[in-house]
N, C-alpha and C positions, 0 to 999 in steps of 0.2 A: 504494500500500500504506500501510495506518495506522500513523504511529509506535506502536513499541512500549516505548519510556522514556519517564518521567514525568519532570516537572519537578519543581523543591521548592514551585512554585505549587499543580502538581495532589495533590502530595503534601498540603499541606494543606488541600488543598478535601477530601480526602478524608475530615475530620474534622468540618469545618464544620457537620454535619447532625448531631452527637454532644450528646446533653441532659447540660448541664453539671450532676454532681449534687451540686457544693457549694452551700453556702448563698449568697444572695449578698454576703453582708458579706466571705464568703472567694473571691473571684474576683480576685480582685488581678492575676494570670496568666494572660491569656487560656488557654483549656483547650485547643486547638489546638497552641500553644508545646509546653504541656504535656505532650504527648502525644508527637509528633515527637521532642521532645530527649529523652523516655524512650527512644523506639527509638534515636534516634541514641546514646545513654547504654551500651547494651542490646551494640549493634555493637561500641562500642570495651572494652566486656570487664567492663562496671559487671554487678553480680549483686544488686542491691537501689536501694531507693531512695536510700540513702547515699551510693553509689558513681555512678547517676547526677547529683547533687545535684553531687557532688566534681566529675565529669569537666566538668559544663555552667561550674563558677566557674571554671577552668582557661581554657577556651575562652570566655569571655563577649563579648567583641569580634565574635569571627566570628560566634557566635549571633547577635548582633542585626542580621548582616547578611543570615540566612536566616529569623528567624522573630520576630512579633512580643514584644517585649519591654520592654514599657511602663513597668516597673519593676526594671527588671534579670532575671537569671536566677533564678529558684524555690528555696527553698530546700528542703532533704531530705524536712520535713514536708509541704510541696506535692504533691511526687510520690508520696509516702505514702498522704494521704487521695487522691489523685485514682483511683491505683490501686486502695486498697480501697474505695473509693466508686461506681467505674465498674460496672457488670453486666457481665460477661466477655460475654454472646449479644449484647448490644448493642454491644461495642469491636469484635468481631471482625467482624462486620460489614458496619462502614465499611472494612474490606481487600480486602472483595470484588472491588469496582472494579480495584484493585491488585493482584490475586491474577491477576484474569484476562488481567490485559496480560501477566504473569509471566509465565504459561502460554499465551500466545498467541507471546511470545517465543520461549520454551521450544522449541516445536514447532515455530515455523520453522528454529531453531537446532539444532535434534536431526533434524531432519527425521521424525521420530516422530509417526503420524495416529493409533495405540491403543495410547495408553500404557498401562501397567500401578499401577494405585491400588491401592495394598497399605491396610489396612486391621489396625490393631493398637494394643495398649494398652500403656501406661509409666506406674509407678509413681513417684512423690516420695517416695522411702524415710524423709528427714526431716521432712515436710510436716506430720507429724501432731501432736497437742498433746490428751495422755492427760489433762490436767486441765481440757480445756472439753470432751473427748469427740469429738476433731476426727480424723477417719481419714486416715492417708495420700492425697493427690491422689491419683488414677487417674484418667487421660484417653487417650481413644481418639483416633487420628489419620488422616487421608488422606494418604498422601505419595505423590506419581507419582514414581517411580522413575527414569523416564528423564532428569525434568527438572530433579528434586531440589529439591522442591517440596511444603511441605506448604498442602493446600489447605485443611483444615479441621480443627476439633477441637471433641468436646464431653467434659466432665467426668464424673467417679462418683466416690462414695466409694470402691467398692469394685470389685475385679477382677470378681467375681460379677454386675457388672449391667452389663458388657460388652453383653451382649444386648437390651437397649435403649436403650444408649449408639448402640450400631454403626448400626439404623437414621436415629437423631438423624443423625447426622453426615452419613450418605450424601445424607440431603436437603438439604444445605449446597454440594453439588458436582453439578458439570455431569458428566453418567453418560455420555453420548452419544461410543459409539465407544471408550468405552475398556473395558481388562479388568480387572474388580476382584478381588483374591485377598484370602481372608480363614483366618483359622486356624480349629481346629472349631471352637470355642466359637461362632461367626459363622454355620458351617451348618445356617442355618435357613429354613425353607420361605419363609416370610413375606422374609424377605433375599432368598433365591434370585430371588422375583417383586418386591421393589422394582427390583434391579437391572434384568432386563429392562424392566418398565414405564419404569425411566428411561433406557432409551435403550444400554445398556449387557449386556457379557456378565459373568459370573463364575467362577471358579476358587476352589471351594472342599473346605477340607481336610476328611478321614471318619478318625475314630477311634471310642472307645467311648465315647462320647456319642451315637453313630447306633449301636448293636453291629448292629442287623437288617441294616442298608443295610453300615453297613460288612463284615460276612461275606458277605452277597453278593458285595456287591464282591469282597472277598478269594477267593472260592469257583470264582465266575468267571472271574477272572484267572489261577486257577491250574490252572484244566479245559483253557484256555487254552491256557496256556504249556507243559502236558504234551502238548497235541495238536500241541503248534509251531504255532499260529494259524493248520492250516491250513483249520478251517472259517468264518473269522473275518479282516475289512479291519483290517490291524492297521496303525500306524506307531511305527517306534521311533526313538530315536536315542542316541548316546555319546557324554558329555563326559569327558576326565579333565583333574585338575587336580594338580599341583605344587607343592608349597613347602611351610616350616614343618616340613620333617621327616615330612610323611606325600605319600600317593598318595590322591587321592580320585577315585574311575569313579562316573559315575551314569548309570541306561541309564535313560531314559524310556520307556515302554509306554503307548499311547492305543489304545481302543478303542471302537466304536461303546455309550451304554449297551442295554443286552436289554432286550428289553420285559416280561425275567421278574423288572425288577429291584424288589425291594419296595417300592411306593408309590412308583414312576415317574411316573404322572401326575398325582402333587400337588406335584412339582417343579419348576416352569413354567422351560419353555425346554432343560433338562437333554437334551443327548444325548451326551453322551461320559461315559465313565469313564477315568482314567491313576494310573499309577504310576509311582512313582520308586526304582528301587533302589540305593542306595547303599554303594558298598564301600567302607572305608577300612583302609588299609595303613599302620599308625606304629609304629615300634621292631620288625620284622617281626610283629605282631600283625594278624589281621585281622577284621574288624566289617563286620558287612552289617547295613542298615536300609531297611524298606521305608515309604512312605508310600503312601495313595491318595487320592483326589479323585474329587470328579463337577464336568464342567463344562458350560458351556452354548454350547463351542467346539465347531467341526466337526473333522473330523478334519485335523491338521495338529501333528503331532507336534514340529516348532521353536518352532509357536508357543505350544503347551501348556509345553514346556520354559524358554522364556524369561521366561512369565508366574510358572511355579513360582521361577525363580531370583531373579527382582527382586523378590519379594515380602521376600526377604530381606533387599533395600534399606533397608528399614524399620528393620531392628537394627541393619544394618553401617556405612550411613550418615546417618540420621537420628538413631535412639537411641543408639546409641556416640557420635556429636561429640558430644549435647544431656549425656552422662555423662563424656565425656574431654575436649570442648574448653571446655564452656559449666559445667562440674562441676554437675550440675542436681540432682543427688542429695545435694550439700551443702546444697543451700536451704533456709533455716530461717525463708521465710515462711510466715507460718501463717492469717493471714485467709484467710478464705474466698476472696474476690473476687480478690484480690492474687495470690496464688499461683495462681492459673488464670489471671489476666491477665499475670504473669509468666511463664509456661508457656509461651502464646501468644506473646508477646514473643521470647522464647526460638527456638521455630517458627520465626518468621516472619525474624526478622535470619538465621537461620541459611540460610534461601533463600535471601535475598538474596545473603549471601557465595560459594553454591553458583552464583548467576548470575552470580556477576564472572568474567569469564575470565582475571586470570593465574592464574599455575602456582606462585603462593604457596599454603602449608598455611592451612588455616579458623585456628589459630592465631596465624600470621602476618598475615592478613588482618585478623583483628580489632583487635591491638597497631596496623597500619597505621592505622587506623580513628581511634585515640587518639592516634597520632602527629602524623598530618597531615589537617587536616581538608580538604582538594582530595581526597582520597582516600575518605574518608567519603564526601563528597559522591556521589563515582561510583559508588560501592557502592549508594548511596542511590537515583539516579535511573539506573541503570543502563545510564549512559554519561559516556564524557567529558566534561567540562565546562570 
């Protein structure tokens, strides 16, 4: 079986093929250094260039025993221009290699062969700069859920153009065998058939944004549920959940889709429809909410349910740490490059620490990071050393 940790060799080969975009009078720092001690910077809790600049003069000894250093460690303006200098499509990359050992990990570790790639966007609420005309970051992301892992990411200015962001991205990641769930703004024909064509199923959400397809759905479902499904191969299931002061039941409903469903066959692959009803019970008050979906799953109502649930992976544990551990919604960089390369950066340390196995908080883990660099390192190569 092929290892699946990386050394701090292959870690930086893995930049080696990265076109340096300073001039050369400013190369003083090998750009490989560069790059590495940003992530490593990144890990132990630095939130700009500043901060990694500080963490690397602190550590400069051990740095030069990990990565080359020909003239000491860089200072703040180094990692500055390298970051706004770099092309975020071309940094991200070089993690490919790296992404996929991650995830080759991942799944022998989780034992999970179709994971669930949720598919969603997150704003840089400070990112914007109203006096060059610069709109809040918005970037779309991949994160497998199981493995807590984001595999890709591409940028927009705006939430609005989610819709051609979401294709971008999907072609960055290996589709093969997994299930990809996406919110409505994503339910689009054209999506529906990349996923197939790449190898992969999808779970996607119907609102009014589909109104035709969604009342069907809706119409359907409930011709349905008044006949008690009995002309109709139904699967259901029920979770409930505790805590926080409320009761939450949700009953999944999956059913084969009809062939009287409007514009069925320009849906490639689609044949189920599901719904999720949701009851919640807080301070004796009670609220039901229904969602629906069409997917391109067979009938198999756990696994429709488990797809619907981890998509939500994406807010609870991606976007919550990337806003409560990493404060991402404080960032107040503002270049263009930089701030999508810091995004990235952000991502990707944030896996990492998701693949270290102790039973320390991502909090904790990261202050370790800046404590002791033996520690960093494992985080790094993802094993002991």
């Amino acid at each position: 079986m092929p290892s699946t940790h990386v050394s701090m060799d292959e870690v930086l080969c893995c930049f080696e093929g990265l076109e340096d975009p300073r001039s050369e009078v400013n190369r003083k720092h090998p750009l490989v250094s560069v790059v590495v001690i940003a992530i490593m910077g990144v890990l132990a809790q630095a939130t700009g260039p500043t901060g990694i600049a500080t963490w690397a003069k602190f550590n400069a000894e051990w740095l030069a025993l990990q990565v080359p250093l020909p003239h000491g460690v860089p200072g703040k303006d180094v990692f500055r221009r390298v970051l706004c200098a770099l092309k975020p499509d071309v940094f991200q990359a070089c993690f490919a290699d790296w992404i996929a050992m991650l995830r080759e990990k991942a799944a022998l570790a989780t034992g999970v062969e179709r994971p669930t790639l949720a598919v969603d966007g997150k704003t840089l609420r400070r990112s914007h700069d109203a006096k060059k005309g610069l709109g809040a970051l918005h970037s779309v992301s991949v994160w497998a859920s199981e493995y807590g892992l984001t595999l890709a990411q591409v940028a927009t200015d705006e939430k609005s153009n989610e819709i051609t962001a979401i294709p971008a991205v999907l072609q960055l990641v290996d589709l093969t065998g997994a299930i990809v769930t996406i919110d409505a703004i994503g339910t689009q024909k054209t999506i529906a058939a990349q996923i197939i064509d790449g190898g992969g199923d999808y779970v996607l959400a119907l609102k009014r944004n589909h109104e035709t397809l969604h009342d069907a759905a809706l119409d359907y479902m409930l011709e349905q549920m008044d006949n008690d499904f009995a002309d109709v191969e139904v699967r259901q299931h029920v979770t409930q959940d505790k805590g926080h002061g409320r009761v939450e039941t949700r009953q999944y409903i999956q059913l084969k889709a009809p062939a009287t469903l409007p514009g069925i066959s320009a849906w490639k692959g689609l044949m189920t429809i599901g719904a999720v009803v949701l009851t919640m019970i807080r301070n004796g008050k009670e609220t039901t909410e229904t969602r629906f979906f069409i997917s391109s799953l067979g009938l198999g109502v756990k696994q429709f349910a488990k797809a619907v649930r981890n998509h939500w992976g994406i807010e609870n544990t991606c976007h919550w740490s990337l806003d409560v551990t990493y404060r991402e919604d404080d960032s107040r960089i503002r270049d263009v490059n930089a701030r999508e390369n810091f995004a990235w950066l952000n991502r990707f340390t944030l896996s990492l620490l998701k693949q270290h196995p102790g039973k320390g908080s991502l909090v904790m883990k990261r202050r370790g990071c800046g404590w002791k660099p033996q520690f960093m390192l494992e985080v790094l190569v993802g094993t002991k050393v």
